[in-house]
C-alpha positions as CSV (number, residue, x, y, z in Angstrom):
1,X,0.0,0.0,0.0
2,X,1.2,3.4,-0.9
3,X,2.3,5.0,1.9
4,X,0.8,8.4,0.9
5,X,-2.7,6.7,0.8
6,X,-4.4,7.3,4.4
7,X,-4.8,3.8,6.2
8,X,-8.3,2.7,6.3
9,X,-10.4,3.0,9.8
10,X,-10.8,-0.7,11.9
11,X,-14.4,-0.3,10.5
12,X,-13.5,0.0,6.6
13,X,-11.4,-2.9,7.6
14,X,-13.9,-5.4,9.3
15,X,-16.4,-4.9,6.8
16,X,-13.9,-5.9,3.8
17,X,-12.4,-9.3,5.9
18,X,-16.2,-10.0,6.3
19,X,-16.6,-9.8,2.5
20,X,-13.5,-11.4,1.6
21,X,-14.2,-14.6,1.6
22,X,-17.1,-13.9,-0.8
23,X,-15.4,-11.6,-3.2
24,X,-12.6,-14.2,-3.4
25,X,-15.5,-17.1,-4.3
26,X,-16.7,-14.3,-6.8
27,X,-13.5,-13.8,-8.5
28,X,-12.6,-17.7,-8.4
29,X,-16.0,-18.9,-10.3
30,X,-15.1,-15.9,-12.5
31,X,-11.7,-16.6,-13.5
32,X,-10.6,-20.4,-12.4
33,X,-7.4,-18.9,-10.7
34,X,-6.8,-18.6,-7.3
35,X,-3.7,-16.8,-7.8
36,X,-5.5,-14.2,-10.1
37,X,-8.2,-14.4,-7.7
38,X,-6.4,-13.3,-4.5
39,X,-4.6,-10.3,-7.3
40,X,-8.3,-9.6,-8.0
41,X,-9.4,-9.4,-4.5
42,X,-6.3,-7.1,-3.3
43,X,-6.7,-4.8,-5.7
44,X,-10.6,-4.4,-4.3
45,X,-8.5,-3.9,-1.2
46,X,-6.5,-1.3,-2.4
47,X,-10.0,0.4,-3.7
48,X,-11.8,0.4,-1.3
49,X,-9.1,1.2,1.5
50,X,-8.8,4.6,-0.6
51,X,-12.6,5.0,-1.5
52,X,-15.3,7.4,0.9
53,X,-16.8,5.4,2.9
54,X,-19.1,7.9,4.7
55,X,-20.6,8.2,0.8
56,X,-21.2,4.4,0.3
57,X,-24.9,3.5,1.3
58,X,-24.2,-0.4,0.5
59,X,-20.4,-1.8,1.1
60,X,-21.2,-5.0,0.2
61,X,-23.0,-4.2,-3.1
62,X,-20.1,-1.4,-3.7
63,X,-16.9,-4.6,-3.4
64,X,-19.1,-6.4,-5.7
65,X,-19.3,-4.6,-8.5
66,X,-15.9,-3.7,-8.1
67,X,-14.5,-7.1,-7.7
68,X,-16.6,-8.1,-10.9
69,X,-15.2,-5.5,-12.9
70,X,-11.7,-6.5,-11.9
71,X,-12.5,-9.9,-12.7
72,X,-14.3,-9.3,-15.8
73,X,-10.9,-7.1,-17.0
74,X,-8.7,-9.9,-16.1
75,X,-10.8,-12.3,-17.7
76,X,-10.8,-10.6,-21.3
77,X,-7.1,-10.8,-21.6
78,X,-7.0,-14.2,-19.9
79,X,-9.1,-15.7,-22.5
80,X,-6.7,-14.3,-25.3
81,X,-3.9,-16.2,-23.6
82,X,-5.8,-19.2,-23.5
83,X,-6.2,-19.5,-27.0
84,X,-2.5,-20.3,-27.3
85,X,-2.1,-22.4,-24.1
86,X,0.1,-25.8,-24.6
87,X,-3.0,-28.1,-24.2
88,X,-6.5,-28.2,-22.2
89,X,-6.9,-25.5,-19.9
90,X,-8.7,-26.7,-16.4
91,X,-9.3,-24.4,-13.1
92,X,-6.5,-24.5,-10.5
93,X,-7.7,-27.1,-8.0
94,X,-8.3,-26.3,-4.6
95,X,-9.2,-27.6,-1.5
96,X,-11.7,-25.6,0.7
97,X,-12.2,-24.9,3.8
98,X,-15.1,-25.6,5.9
99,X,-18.4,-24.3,4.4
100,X,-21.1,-22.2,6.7
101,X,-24.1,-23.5,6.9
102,X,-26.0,-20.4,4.8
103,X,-23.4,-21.2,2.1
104,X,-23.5,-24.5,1.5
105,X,-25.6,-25.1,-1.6
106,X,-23.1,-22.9,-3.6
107,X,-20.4,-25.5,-3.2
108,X,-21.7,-27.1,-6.6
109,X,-20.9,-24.0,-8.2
110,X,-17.2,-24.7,-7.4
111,X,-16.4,-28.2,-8.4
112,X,-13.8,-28.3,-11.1
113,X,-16.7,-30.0,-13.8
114,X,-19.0,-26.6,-13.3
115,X,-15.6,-24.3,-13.7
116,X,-14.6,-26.0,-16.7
117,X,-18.3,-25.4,-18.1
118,X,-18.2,-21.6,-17.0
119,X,-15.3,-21.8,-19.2
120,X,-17.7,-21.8,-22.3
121,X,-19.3,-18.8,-21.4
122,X,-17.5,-15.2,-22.7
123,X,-16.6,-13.2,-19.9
124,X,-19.7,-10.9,-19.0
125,X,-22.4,-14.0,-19.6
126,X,-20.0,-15.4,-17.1
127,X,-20.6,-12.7,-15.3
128,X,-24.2,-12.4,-15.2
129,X,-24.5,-15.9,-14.2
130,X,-22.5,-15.8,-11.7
131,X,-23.9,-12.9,-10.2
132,X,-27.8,-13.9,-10.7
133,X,-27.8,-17.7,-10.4
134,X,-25.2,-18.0,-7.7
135,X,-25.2,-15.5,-5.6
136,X,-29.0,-14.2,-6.3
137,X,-27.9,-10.3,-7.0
138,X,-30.6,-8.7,-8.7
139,X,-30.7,-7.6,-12.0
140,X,-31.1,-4.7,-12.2
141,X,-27.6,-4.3,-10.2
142,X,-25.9,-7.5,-12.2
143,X,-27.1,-5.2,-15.8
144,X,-25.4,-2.1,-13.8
145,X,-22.1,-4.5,-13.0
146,X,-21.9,-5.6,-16.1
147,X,-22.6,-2.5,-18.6
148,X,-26.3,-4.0,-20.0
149,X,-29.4,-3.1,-20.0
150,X,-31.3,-5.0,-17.4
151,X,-33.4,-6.2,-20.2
152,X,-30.5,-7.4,-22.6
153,X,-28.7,-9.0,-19.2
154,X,-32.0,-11.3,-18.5
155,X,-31.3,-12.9,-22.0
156,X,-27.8,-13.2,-21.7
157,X,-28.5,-14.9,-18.0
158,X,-31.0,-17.5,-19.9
159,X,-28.8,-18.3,-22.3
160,X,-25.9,-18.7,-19.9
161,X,-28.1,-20.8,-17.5
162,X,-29.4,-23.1,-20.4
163,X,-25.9,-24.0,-21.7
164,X,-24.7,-24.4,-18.0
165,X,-27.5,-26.8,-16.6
166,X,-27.0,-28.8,-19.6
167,X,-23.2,-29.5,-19.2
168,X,-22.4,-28.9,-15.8
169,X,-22.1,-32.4,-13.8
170,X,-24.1,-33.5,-11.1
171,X,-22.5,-32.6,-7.5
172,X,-20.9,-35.5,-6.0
173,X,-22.3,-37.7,-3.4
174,X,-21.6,-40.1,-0.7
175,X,-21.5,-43.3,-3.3
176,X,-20.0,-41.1,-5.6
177,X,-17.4,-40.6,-3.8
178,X,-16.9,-44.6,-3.5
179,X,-16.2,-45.1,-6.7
180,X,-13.7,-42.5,-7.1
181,X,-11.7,-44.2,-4.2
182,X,-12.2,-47.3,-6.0
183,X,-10.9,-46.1,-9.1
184,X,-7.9,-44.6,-7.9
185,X,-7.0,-47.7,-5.6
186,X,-7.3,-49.7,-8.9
187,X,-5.3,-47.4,-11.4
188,X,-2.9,-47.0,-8.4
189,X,-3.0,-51.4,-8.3
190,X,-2.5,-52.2,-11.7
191,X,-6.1,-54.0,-11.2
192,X,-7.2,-53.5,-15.0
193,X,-10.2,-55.0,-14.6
194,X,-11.8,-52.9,-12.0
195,X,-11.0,-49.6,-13.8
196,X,-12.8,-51.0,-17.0
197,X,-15.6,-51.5,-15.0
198,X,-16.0,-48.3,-13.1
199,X,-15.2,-46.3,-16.1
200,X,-18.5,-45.3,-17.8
201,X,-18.5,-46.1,-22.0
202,X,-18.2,-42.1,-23.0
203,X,-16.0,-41.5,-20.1
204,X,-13.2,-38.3,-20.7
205,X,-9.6,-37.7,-19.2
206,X,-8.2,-34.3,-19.4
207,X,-4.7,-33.6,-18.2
208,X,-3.3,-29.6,-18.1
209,X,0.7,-29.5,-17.6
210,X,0.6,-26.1,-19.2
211,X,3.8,-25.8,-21.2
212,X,6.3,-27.0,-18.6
213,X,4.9,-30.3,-18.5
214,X,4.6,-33.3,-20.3
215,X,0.2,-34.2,-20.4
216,X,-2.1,-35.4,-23.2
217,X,-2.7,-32.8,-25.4
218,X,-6.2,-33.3,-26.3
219,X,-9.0,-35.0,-24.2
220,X,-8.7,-39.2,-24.1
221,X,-12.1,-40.5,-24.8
222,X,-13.9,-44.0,-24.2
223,X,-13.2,-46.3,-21.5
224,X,-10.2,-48.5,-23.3
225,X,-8.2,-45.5,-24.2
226,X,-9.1,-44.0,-21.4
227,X,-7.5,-46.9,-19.1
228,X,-5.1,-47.7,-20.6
229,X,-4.1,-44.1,-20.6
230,X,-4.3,-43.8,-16.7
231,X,-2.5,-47.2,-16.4
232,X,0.2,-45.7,-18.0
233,X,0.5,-42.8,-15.8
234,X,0.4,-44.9,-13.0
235,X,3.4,-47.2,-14.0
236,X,5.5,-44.3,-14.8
237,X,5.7,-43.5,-11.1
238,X,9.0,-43.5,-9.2
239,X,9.7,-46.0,-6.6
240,X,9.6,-42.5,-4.0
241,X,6.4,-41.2,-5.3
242,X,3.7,-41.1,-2.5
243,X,-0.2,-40.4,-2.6
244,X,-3.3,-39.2,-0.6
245,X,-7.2,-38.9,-1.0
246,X,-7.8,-35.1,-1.6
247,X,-11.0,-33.6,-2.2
248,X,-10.3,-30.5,-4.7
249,X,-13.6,-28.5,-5.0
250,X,-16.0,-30.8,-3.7
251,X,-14.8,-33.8,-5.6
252,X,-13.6,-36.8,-4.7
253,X,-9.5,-36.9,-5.7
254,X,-5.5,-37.3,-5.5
255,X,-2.3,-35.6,-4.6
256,X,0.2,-37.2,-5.7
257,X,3.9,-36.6,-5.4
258,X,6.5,-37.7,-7.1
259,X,9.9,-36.5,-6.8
260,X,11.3,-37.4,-10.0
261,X,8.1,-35.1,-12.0
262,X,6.5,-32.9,-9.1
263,X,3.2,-32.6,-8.0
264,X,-0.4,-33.9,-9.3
265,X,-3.8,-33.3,-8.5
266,X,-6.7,-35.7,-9.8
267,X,-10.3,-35.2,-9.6
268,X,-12.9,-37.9,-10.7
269,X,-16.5,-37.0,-11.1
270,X,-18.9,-39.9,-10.9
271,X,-22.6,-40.0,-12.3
272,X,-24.2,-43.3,-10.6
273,X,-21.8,-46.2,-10.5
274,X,-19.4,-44.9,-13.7
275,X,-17.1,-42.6,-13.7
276,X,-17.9,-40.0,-16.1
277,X,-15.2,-37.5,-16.4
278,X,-11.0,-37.6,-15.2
279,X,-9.5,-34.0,-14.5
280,X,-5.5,-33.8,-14.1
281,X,-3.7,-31.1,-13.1
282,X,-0.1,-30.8,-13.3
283,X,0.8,-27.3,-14.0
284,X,3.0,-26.1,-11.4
285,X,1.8,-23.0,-11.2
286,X,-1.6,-24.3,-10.6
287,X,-0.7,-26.7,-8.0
288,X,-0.5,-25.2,-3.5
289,X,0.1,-29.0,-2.4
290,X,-3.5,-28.9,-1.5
291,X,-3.4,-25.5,0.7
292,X,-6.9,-25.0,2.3
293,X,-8.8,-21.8,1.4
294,X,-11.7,-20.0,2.7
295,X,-14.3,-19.6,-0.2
296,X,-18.1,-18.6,-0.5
């Protein structure tokens, strides 16, 4: 902080911790970075620690719209570097902390299978989704966010919600979860046979390693290719490499380390009894070693 700035009151300072962990969950579903995320959210810091408070009827509304608009500019040049990235782009996986009680229901929004459909969307009927359908702002303030007419921003939001429901995966569940574990205890086992019969028929693997490291570069589809692929990534693992159960977003998964290639996250989203879709992350930039963090 620039040290000709006046330092904000202990008031202007509660009320943004308070609203942190939301504008952080806001700028996460909007840009599948934490680390652009947290730049995101400190830049609302910096904002807000300089704005006039006394002239500032709603705070909360106030960091929104300010948090979406950093988001939304980060975003638009974000997706331009996407374009050209070495392979599938995926969110950066996280672990989260524990979830209120008022908050629970918006944990869906934050599995890695709804961020990689959010991904679909351009960057303001991201926007609007994210504002109306997750965190219930009204309209008129999302069209207000977001440069629209309330009218045009209603569309976009159907559109948006259409394309969203229709991809995003189901949230996991107690069996769910099952079969994950039983999926990664037989890729992990060499046990063939059991990971051809959890893996559904039209089941998907995606693997990010950015450019730094070696990962499919397109999506492995169907259940042979799709074992056999994971098989292989399990048998090229150092005597030294060690794993444990993670749950990244919500959904069931891995950390694995291995000292000879660094650090992997897996996440494994089930519909039923099958596994439906394989997400691996081994970007280093992407990866905390399963740091915890506090999102709403």
């Amino acid at each position: 902080m620039s040290a000709s700035r006046p330092e904000p009151g202990d008031g202007a300072l509660a009320v943004f911790t308070a609203q942190r962990p939301y504008l952080l969950g806001l700028a996460y579903r909007m840009l599948g970075s934490l680390a652009d995320s947290e730049d995101v959210c400190q830049e609302a810091w910096l904002r807000w620690s300089a704005a006039d408070h006394d002239a500032i009827n709603r705070p909360a509304a106030w960091l929104t719209t300010v948090t979406t608009r950093l988001a939304l500019d980060r975003l638009t040049s974000a997706r331009r570097r996407r374009e050209t990235y070495v392979g599938p782009w995926l969110p950066e996986p996280v672990v989260l902390g524990p979830t209120p009680e008022d908050s629970a229901e918006l944990a869906e929004s934050l599995t890695i299978g709804f961020l990689a459909v959010l991904e679909e969307l351009d960057p303001h009927s991201r926007a609007v989704f994210v504002l109306a359908d997750v965190f219930g702002v009204p309209f008129d303030e999302v069209a207000t966010t977001v440069g629209r007419t309330p009218a045009a921003t209603r569309q976009m939001a159907v559109r948006a919600r259409r394309k969203v429901r229709s991809a995003a995966p189901r949230p996991p569940s107690p069996a769910g979860r099952a079969v994950a574990e039983r999926l990664i205890t037989a890729v992990l086992g060499g046990d063939i046979d059991t990971t051809m019969e959890l893996l559904a028929e039209d089941v998907v693997a995606v693997s990010d390693g950015g450019p730094n490291r070696h990962a499919a570069r397109r999506p492995v589809r169907g259940r042979q290719r799709v074992c056999q692929f994971v098989h292989n990534l399990a048998r090229r693992l150092s005597p030294d490499a060690t794993t444990r159960p993670v749950s990244f977003n919500g959904t069931p998964g891995l950390w694995l380390h291995d000292p000879a290639y660094g650090d992997v996250a897996v996440c494994v989203d089930v519909d039923g009894d099958r596994v439906r879709r394989i997400w691996i992350v081994s970007a280093p930039e992407k990866l905390r070693s399963g740091a915890v963090v506090a999102l709403r």
